[in-house]
C-alpha positions in Angstrom: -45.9 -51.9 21.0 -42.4 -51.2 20.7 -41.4 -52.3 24.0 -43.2 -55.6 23.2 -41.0 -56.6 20.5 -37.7 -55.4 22.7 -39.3 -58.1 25.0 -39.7 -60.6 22.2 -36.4 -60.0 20.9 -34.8 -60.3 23.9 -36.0 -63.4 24.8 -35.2 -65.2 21.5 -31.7 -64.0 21.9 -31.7 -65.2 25.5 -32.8 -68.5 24.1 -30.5 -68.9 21.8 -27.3 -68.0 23.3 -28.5 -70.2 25.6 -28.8 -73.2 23.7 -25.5 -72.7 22.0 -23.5 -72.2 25.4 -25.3 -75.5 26.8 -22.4 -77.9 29.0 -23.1 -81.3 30.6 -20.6 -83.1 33.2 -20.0 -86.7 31.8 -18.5 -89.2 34.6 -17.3 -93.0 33.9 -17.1 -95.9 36.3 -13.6 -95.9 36.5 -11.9 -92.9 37.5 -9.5 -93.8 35.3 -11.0 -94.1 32.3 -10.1 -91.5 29.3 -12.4 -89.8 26.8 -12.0 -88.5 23.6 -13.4 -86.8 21.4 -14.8 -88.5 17.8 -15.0 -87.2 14.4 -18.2 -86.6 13.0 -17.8 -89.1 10.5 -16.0 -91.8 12.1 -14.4 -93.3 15.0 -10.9 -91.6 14.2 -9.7 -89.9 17.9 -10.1 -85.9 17.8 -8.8 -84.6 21.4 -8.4 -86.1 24.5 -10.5 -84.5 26.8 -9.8 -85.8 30.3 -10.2 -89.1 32.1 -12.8 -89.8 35.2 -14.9 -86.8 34.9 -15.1 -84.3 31.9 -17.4 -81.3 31.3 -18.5 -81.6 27.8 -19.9 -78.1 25.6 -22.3 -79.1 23.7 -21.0 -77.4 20.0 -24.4 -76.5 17.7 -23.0 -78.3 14.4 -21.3 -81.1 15.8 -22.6 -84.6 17.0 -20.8 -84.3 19.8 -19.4 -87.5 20.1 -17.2 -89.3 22.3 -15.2 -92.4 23.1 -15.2 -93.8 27.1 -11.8 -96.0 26.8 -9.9 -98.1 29.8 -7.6 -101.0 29.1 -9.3 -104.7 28.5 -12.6 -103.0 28.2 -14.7 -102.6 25.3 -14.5 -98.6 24.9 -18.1 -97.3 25.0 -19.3 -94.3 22.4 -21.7 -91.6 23.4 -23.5 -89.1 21.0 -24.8 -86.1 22.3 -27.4 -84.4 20.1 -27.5 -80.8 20.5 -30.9 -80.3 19.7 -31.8 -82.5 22.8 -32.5 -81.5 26.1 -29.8 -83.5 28.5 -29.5 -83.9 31.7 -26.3 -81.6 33.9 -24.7 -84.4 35.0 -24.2 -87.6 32.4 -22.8 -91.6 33.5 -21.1 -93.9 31.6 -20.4 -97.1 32.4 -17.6 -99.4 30.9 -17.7 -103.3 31.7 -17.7 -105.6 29.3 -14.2 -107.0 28.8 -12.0 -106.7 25.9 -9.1 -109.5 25.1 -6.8 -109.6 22.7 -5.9 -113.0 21.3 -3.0 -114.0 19.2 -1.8 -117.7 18.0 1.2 -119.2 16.9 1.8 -120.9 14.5 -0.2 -118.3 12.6 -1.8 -120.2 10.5 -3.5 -121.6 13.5 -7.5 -121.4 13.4 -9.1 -119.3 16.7 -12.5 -120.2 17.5 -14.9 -118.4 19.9 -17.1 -120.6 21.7 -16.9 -122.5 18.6 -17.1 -120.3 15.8 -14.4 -119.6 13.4 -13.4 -115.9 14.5 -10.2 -115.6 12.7 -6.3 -116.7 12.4 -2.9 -114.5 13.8 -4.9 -112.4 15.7 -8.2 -111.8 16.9 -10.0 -109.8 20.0 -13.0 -110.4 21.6 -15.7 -108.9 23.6 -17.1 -110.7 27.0 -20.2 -108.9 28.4 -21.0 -108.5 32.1 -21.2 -111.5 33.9 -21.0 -113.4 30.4 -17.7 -116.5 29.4 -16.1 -117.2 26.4 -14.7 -120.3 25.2 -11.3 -119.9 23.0 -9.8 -122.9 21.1 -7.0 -122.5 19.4 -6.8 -125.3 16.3 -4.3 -126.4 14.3 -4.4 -130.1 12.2 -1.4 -132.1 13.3 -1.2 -130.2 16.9 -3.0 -130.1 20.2 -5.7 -127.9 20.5 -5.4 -125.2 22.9 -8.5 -124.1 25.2 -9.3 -121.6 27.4 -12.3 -119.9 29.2 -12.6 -116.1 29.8 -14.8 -115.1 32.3 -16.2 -110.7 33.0 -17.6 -112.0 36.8 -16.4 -110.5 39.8 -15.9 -114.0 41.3 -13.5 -115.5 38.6 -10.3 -114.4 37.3 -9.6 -111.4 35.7 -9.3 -112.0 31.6 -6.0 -110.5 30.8 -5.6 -107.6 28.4 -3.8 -110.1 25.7 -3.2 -113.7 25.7 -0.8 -115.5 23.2 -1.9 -119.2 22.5 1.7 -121.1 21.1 0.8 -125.1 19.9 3.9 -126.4 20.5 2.5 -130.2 21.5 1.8 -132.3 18.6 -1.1 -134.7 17.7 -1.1 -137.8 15.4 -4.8 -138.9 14.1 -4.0 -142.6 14.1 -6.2 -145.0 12.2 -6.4 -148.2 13.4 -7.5 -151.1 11.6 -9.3 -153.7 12.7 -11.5 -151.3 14.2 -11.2 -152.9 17.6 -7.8 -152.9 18.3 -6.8 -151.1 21.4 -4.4 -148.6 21.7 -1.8 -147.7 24.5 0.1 -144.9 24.3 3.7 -145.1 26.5 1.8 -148.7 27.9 -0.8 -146.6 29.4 -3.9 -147.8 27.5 -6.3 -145.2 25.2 -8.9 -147.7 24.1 -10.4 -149.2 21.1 -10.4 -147.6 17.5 -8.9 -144.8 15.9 -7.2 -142.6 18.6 -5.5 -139.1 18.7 -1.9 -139.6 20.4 -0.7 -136.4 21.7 3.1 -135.9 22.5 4.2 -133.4 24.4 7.1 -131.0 23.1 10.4 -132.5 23.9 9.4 -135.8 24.3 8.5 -138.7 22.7 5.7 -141.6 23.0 5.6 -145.2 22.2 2.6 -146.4 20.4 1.0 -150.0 20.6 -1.6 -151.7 18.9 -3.1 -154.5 19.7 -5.5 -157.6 18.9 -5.7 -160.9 19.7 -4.4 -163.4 16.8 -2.3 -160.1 15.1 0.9 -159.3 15.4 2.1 -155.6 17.7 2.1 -152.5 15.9 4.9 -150.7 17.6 5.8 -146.8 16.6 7.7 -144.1 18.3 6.5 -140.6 17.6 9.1 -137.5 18.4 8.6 -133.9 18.8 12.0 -132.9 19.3 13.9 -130.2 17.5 16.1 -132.2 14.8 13.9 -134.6 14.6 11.2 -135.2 11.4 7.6 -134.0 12.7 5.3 -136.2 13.2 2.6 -136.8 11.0 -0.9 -135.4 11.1 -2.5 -138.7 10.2 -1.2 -142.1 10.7 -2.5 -146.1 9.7 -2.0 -148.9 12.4 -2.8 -152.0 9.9 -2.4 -154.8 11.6 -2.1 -157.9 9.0 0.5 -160.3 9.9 -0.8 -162.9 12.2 0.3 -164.2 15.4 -0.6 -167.3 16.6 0.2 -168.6 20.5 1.1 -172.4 20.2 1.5 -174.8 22.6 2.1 -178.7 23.3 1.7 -181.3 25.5 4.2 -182.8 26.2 5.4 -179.2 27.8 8.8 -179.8 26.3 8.3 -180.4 23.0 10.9 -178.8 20.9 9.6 -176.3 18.3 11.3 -176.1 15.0 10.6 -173.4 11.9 12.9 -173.2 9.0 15.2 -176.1 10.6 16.1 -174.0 13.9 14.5 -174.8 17.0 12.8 -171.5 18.3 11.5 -172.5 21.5 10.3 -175.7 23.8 6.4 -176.2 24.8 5.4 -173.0 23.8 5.9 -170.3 21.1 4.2 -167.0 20.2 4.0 -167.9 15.6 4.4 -164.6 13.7 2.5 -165.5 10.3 3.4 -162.3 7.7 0.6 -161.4 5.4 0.3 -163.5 2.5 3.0 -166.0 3.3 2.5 -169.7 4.8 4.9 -170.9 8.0 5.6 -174.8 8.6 6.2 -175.8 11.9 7.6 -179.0 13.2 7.1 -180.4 16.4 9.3 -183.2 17.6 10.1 -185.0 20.9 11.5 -188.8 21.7 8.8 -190.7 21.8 6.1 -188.8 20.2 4.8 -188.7 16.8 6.5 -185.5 14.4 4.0 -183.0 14.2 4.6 -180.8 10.6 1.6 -177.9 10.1 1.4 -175.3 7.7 0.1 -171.8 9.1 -1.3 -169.5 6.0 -2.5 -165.9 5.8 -3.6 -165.8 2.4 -6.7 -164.8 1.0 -9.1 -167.8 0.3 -7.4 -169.6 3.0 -8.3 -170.9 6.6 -8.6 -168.3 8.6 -5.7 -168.4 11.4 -6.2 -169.6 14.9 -5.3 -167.1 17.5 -4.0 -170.4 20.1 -3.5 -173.8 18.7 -3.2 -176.8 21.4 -0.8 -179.5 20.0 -1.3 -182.7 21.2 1.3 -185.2 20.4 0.9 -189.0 19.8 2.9 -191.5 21.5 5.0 -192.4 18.6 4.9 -196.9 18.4 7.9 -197.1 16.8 9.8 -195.6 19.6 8.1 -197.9 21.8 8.9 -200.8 19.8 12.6 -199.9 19.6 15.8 -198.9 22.3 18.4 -196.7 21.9 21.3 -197.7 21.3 25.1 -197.0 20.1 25.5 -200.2 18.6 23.3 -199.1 15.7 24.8 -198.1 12.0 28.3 -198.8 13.8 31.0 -201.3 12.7 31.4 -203.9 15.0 34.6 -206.0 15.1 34.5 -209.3 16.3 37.3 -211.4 17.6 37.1 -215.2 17.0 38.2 -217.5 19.1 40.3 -219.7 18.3 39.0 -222.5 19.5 36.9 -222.2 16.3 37.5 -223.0 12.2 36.8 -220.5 10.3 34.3 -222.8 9.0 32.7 -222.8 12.5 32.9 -219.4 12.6 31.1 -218.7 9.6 28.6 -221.2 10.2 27.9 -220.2 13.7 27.9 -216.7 12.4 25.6 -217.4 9.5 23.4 -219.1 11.6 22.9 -216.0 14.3 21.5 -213.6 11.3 19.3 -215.6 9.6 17.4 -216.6 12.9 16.5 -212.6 12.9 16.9 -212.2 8.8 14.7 -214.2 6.8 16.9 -213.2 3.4 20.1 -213.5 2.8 21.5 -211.3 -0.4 24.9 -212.0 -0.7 26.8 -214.2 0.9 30.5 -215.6 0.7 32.7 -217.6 2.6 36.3 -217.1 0.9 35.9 -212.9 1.7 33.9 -213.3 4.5 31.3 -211.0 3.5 27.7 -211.2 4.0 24.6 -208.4 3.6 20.9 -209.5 4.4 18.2 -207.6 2.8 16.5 -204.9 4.4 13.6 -205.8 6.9 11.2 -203.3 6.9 8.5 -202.4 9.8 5.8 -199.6 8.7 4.6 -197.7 11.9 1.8 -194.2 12.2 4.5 -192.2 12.1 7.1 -193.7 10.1 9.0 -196.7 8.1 12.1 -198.4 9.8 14.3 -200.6 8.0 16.9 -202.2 8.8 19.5 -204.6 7.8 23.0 -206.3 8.8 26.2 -206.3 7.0 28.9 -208.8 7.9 32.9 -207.8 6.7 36.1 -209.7 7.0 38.3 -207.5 9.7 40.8 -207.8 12.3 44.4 -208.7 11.2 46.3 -211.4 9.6 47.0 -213.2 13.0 43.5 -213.5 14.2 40.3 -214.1 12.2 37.7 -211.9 12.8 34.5 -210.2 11.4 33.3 -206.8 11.4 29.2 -206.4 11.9 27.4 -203.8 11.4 23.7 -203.6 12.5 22.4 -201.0 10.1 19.1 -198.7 11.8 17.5 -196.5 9.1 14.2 -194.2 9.6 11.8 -192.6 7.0 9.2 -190.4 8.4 5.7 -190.3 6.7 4.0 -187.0 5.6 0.9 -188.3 5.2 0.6 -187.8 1.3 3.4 -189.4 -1.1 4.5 -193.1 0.0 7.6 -194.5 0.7 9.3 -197.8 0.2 12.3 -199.4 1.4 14.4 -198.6 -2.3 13.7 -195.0 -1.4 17.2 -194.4 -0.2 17.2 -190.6 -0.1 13.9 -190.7 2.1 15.8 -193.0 5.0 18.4 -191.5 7.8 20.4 -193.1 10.1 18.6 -194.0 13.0 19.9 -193.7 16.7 17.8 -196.6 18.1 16.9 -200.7 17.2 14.1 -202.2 16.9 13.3 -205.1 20.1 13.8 -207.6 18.4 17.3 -206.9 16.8 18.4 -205.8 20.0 20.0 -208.8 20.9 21.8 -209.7 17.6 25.1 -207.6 18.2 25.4 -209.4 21.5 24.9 -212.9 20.8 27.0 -212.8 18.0 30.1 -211.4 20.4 29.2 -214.1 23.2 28.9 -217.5 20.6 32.3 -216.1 18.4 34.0 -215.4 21.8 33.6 -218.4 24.1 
């Protein structure tokens, strides 16, 4: 009996001294991985205890646990339980990648196949054969992408990457919504649009629509230079307005100051009115009034102006005898009597009134003639003056050529004086007068 319990005893004690000495060879898939060993009761690092290959004791009141680490990999823990029955020889495997991100500016907002992870810094975990997506955002800058991939076939992720926005971005709001945008004449399309510009540089914005006025901005990102906005409006509310006439040289006047001839591109500012005048020899003046005011017209993007031959100039010649005094030798052959009667008789075969008239000064005015055309009222009327000098007896004429052009709404009649202008031409049928008054007082 006694022997029995020697037995019994002894194999209890063999048992346990057993258990408690127990060892197990832990390998990882990269010989150069380390391993430590874990605290109990959390992940702080004990010991190192080797790197590749370890032989791990199995201690009766630990947990036995350990960390498998290698650099941009996810370290790995293992827990060995005493109280379990493990196999001699133990793998580990290591594989899913570990990167460490970091941003600048560090407000900047890192997002993980678009999830908000974190700003500054971040890392993240790629399984086997697994991608992630990083984009790094920032409002007023470019974002920054990037894909990490943990596949034998694509590049290694690195063990850190540092994402630096240094480009800018302008959210640009365009209004009308159709407008098309270029950016450095290189066209971005219709609408709102997000103009990047590179650091260092600088790019020209245009906005356009037919019947409106260019937007034109420059936006910098160079040191010195005020940072561009995050957001920007492109309003475009002055008008423009592409005019052209027939005749193709047709002068174009605003504001008194010819601006071009047969064509001209009409800027219209918001809320304001612009007359143009439209004038060439022969043709009917053409006044218009362009508006962009609220509860107006709306503007016309092109406007075709055809011009009207103008009758009065067809009914008239130019000429440089017109609102010029005259002097006219007598011969003398003739009285002064003669003269005057000859004289007399000249005007009032192209005058039907006579206003004043008298012999002893030799003066004589008819009254104004007046001839309404479409486009205007010519009047016109002669004065006769005593001239020359003592020795000879002579008159001075003057064939006077006056125009007043018609707006359409307030009349005008010939004792509007400060309605009429000199005009450079005669009517037909004075054209003569000058010249058969020199030819009858001459011969």
């Amino acid at each position: 009996m006694r022997i029995k319990y020697l037995l019994l005893f002894g194999f209890f004690l063999f048992t346990a001294f057993s258990s408690f000495s127990q060892k197990i060879i832990v390998s990882a898939n990269h010989t150069d991985a380390k391993f430590f060993l874990l605290s109990d009761y959390d992940d702080s690092e004990q010991q190192e205890l080797g790197s590749g290959t370890i032989e791990l004791k199995l201690e009766k009141d630990s947990r036995n646990r350990i960390k498998v680490t290698k650099p941009g990999y996810e370290p790995v823990i293992k827990e060995y339980n005493k109280d379990l029955k493990w196999d001699k020889e133990q793998k580990v495997t290591i594989e899913d990648r570990r990167v460490e991100i970091s941003a600048e500016p560090y407000d900047a907002e890192i997002f993980v196949d678009g999830r908000l992870i974190g700003t500054k810094a971040i890392y993240m975990v790629i399984g086997k054969d697994r991608f992630l997506t990083v984009d790094v955002k920032k409002p007023g800058f470019v974002t920054a992408s990037k894909v990490y991939y943990n596949s034998p076939d694509k590049e290694t992720p690195p063990l850190k990457d540092n994402f630096m926005l240094k480009d800018r971005q302008v959210r640009l709001e365009v209004m009308p919504a159709d407008a098309t945008v270029s950016a450095n004449g290189i066209s971005m399309g219709r609408g709102n649009q997000d103009i990047k510009i590179i650091n260092g540089d600088c790019v020209t914005v245009t906005v356009n629509k037919e019947g409106f006025v260019e937007y034109t901005k420059v936006f910098c990102n160079k040191e010195g230079d005020a940072e561009p906005p995050v957001r920007d409006k492109a309003i475009l509310e002055d008008r423009l307005v592409k005019i052209t006439t027939n005749p193709i040289d047709a002068s174009i006047e605003i504001g008194g100051k010819r601006v071009g001839n047969g064509n001209y591109d009409l800027k219209v500012p918001k809320n304001a009115c612009v007359e143009v005048r439209i004038t060439k020899d022969g043709f009917i003046r053409y006044v218009k009034n362009y508006c962009n005011q609220p509860n107006m017209q709306e503007v016309v993007t092109t406007d075709l102006i055809e011009m009207t031959v103008d009758e009065a100039y067809t009914s008239s010649v130019s000429s440089d005898l017109a609102n010029v005094r005259i002097t006219v030798p007598v011969n003398i052959v003739h009285t002064p009597e003669e003269a005057w009667k000859i004289l007399s008789s000249i005007i009032t075969r192209y005058f039907d009134i006579l206003e004043t008239v008298d012999f002893n000064t030799g003066y004589l005015t008819t009254s104004w003639q007046v001839q309404n055309f479409q486009s205007s009222v010519i009047r016109t009327r002669v004065i006769v003056s005593s001239g020359g000098n003592s020795d000879q007896l002579a008159y001075a004429v003057k064939l006077i050529s006056q125009e007043a052009f018609l707006d359409g709404q307030t009349q005008v009649t010939v004792k509007d004086d400060e309605k009429f202008e000199d005009w450079a031409r005669i009517l037909k049928k004075y054209e003569g007068l000058i010249q058969e008054i020199q030819a009858r007082l001459q011969q």
